[in-house]
N, C-alpha and C positions, 0 to 999 in steps of 0.2 A: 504493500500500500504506500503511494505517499505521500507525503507531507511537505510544507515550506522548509524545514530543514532540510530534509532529504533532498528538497530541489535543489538548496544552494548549493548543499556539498558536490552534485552531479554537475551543475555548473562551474563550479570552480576545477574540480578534476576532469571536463571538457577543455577548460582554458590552459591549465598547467596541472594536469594531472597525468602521470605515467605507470602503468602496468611491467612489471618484471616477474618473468616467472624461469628460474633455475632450478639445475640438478647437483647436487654435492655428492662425492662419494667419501666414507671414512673408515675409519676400523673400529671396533666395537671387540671389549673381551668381556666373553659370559664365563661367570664363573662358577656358575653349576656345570659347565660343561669342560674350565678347560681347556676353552679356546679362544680366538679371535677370527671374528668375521668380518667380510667388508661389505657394510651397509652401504644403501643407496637411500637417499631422502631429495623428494621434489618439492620446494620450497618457493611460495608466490609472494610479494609485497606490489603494493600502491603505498605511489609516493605521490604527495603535492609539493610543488615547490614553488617559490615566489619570492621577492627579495625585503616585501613589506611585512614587518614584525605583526602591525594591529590585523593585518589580514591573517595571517599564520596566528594567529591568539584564537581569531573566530572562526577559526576553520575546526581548532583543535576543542573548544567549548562546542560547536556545531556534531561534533561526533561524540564529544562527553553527553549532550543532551538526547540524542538520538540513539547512539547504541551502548549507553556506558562503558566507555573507550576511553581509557586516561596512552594521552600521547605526549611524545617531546619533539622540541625544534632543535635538530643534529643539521649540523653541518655537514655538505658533503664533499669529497677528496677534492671539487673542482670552488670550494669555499662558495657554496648555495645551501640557502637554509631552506630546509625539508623536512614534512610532518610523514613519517612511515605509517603505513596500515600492513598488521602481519596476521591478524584474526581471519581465520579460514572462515568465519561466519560472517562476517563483516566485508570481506571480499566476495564471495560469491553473492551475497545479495547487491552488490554493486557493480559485480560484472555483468551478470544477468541483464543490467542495464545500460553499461557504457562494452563501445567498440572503442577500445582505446585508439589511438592514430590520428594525425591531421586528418588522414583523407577517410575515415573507417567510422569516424562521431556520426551521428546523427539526433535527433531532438527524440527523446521516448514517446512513446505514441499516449502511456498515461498522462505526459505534462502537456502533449499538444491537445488532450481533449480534457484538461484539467479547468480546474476555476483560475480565475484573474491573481489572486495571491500567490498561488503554486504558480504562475508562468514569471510573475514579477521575480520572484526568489529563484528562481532557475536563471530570467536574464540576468539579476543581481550577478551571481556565479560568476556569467561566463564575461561579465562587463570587467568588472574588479579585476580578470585573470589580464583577455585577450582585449579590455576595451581601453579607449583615453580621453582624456578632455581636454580640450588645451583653446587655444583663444585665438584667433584671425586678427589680424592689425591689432594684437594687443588691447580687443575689446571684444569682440563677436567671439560669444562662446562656440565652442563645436566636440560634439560627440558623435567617436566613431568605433566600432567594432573590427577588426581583423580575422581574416582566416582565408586559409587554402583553398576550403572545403566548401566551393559554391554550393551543390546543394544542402547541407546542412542550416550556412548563413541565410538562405530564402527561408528556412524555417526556422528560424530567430528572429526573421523579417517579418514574417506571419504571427508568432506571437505578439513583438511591440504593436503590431495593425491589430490587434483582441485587444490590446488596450488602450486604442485609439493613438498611440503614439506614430507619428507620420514619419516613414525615412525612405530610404531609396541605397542601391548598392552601386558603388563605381568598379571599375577595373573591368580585364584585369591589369595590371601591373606588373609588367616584367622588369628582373634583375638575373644577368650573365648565372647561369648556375644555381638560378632560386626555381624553386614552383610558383606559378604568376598566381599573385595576389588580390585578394578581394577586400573591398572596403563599405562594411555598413554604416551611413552617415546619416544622422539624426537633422530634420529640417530645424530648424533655429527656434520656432512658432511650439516645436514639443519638447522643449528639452525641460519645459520647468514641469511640463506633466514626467515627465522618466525621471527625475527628483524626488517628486513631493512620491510615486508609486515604484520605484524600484533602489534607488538612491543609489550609497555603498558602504562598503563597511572596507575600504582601503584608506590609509590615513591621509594622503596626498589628493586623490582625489576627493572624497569628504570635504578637507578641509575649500577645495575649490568650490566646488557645491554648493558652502556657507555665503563663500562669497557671490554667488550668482543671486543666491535668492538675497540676500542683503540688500543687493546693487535692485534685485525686480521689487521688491516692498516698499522700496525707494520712489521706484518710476513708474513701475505696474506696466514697466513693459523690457523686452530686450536688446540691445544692440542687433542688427544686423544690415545687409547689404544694401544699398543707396538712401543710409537714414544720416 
């Protein structure tokens, strides 16, 4: 079943979440018997990773609340701070749901026929992971999403449209030795509605966010193009 937790965590391991599944082998001595054997153990982890602390705080509360899962933020060999999932019960209910991969994601079909709060917390996810906000001439706010995975993005596109939020997709955009890239761009006119109904819980953008809406209570209205 789920739930707005559940969606976020799906979303956020959409945007920076990764699937590892290895085999170890070792020696094992039993001693009722006398010997030593060489075991074989198959061994799975999800990882999230992201380089914002407030976001890795609520990812690890987001999985404390939902599956009683106490986790830590380890560092990994390439100095990225990362939330491990090693619970076989906690993985398979989450793989059952995510195709890990750029190109292999797609939208669950329970969030795409879910209510307006379960889609908001699922875009929450994937916005905080794969999405930015940043400002045009240093005034015109702008919010946009990333990914590989055209079809995917069309239905991230279809959910903001369930919640009336207006945007549209550019690209693609090629770079020498990349996979061309897509970009979902928020029209100017919806950004205060994808605030007040999906917001985020990343400390950088939040803190931008405060400032939008300061600047709209101010003027009751937004900066944009030929104003």
């Amino acid at each position: 079943m789920i739930n707005q937790r559940k969606a976020e965590i799906l979303g956020l391991l959409f945007s920076d979440g990764n699937f590892r599944k290895y085999y170890t082998t070792y020696k094992e001595f039993d001693k009722r018997r006398n010997n030593t054997y060489i075991r074989h153990q198959t061994k799975r982890i999800i990882e999230f990773a992201n380089t914002n602390l407030k976001l890795l705080n609520h990812f690890r509360n987001l999985l404390l609340k939902e599956y009683d899962y106490k986790s830590n933020i380890t560092i990994s060999n390439k100095n990225v701070f990362r939330i491990c999932i090693t619970k076989n019960g906690i993985i398979n209910d989450l793989t059952q749901r995510i195709n890990f991969g750029f190109l292999k994601w797609s939208v669950p079909r329970e969030i795409m026929s879910s209510n307006k709060k379960i889609k908001a917390a699922f875009i929450r996810g994937i916005f905080d992971g794969d999405g930015s906000i940043d400002f045009v001439d240093r005034k015109i706010p702008r919010i946009r999403i990333y990914s590989v995975n055209l079809k995917s993005l069309k239905q991230v596109k279809q959910l903001l449209e369930d919640l009336f939020i207006n945007c549209k997709i550019n690209g693609p955009y090629i770079k020498t030795k990349r996979r061309p890239l897509y970009e979902l761009l928020l029209q100017t006119k919806s950004i205060m509605k994808f605030i007040k109904y999906i917001n985020s819980n990343h400390s950088k953008k939040l803190r931008i966010f405060k400032k939008i809406s300061r600047e709209y209570n101010n003027t009751k209205t937004l900066p944009c193009r030929g104003r």
